[in-house]
N, C-alpha and C positions, 0 to 999 in steps of 0.2 A: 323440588326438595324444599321441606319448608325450614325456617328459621331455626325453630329448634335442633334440627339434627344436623344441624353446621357446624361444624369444629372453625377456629382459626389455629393457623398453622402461621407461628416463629419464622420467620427469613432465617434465623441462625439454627432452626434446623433442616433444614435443607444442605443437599452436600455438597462438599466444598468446587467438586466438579462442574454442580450444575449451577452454581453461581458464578463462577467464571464463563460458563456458558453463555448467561447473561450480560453477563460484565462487557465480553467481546461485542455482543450484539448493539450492547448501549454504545460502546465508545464505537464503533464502526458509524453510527446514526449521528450521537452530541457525544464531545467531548464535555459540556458540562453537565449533563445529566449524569453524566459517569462519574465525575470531581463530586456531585452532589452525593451519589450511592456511595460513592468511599468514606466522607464525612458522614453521614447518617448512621449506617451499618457497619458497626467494627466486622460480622462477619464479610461484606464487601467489601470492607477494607485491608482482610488477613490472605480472601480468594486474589485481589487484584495485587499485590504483590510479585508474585513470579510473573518471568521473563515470557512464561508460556502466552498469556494473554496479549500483549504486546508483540510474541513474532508473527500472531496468527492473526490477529483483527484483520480486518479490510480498511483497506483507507480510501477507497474509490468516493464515497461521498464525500472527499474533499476537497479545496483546491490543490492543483500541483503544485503552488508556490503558498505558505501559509503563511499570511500575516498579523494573525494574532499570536502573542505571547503563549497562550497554554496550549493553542494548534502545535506550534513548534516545539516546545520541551515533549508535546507528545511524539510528534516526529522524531526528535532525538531519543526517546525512549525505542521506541520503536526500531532503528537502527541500531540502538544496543542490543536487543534482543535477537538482530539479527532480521530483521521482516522484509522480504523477499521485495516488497511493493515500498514499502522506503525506502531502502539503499538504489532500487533503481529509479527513484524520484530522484534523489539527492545527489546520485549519479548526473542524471539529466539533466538539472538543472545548474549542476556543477558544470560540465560539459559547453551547455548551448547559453549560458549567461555569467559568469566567470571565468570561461576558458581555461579550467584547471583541468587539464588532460588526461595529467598521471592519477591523480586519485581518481577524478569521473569515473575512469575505464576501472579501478579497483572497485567503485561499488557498482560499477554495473556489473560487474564480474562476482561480485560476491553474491549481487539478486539470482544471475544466473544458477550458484551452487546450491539454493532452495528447489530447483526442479521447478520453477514456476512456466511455462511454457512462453506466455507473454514476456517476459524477462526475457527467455533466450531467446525469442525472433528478435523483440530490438538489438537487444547488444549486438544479435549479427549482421544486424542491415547498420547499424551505427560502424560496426568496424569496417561495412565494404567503403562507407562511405568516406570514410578514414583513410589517409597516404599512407605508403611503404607497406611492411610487412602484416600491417592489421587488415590490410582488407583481403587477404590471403587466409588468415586467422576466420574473419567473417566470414569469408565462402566456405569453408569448413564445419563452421557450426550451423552454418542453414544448408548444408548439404549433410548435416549429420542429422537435424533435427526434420527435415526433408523424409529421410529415410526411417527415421523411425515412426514417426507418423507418415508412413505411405499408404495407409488404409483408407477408405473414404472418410472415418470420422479424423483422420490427421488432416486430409484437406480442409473439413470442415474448424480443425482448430486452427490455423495456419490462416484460413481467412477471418475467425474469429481474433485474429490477434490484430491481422487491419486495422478493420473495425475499429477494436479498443485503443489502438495507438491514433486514430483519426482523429474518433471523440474526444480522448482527451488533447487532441492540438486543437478542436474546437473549442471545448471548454476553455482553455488557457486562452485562445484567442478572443475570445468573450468575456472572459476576465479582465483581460489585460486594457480589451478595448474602453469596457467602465469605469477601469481605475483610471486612463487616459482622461476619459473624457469629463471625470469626474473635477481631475484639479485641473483641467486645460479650461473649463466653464468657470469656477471659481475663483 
């Protein structure tokens, strides 16, 4: 195609759908390439507004525990919105590093109401492994979740969810070990 029969095409027009499109993409990758589209592009800035972008993004490229300032107000956006992989981060972390029980187990309970699959095998291995009445609760949901994926691809999600709870007790482990070792050297 040569130069002349190029058109350039406006970002602001483009529809508003498929810039959120984007929008998810980039903040799933950098949150500051996203803080940067917002600034730049008032139409980025009108798409990235609703809650819709925030409950659906991915957060898996991040850490479990976020210690920068805009990581976190994003993670708190994100729980506002309701995102199935934040509340049960925030759950988690509430849980096995605060000890705050009763809320933990509400957002882990609230990830599970997204239908996320990965969400509901933790919460139910976390509640067997939970005293009293929760780990009766737990055997319930993964004998629920058990049964409905009883098909060969349900095995395969079921081990996929291993998997994903392994990696990230690696990742955090690997985190945690360089944050260690970082101010135990200096």
């Amino acid at each position: 195609m040569s130069k002349k029969n190029m058109t350039n095409i406006s970002v602001t027009a483009l529809p508003e759908d498929l810039l959120a499109k984007i929008l998810m993409h980039t903040l799933s990758n950098f949150i500051t390439d996203f803080v940067n589209g917002q600034l730049c592009y008032k139409a980025f800035h009108n798409a990235s507004n609703g809650d819709r972008i925030f409950k659906n993004v991915s957060m898996e490229k991040f850490n479990f525990i976020l210690w920068c300032p805009r990581e976190r107000i994003f993670q708190k956006r994100c729980i506002a919105a309701k995102n199935a992989e934040a509340l049960y981060r925030k759950g988690r972390v509430n849980l096995f590093s605060r000890r705050k029980s009763e809320s933990s187990l509400c957002c882990l309970k609230k990830a599970t109401e997204e239908d996320h699959v990965e969400e509901i095998y933790a919460y139910g291995i976390i509640l067997i492994c939970l005293e009293g009445d929760t780990r009766k609760q737990g055997l319930q949901i993964m004998s629920a979740l058990i049964l409905v994926n009883s098909s060969k691809q349900g095995s395969i999600t079921i081990a996929n969810c291993r998997s994903k709870i392994e990696s990230f007790r690696d990742r955090e482990a690997t985190f945690f070990y360089r944050v260690l070792r970082k101010y135990l050297v200096a």
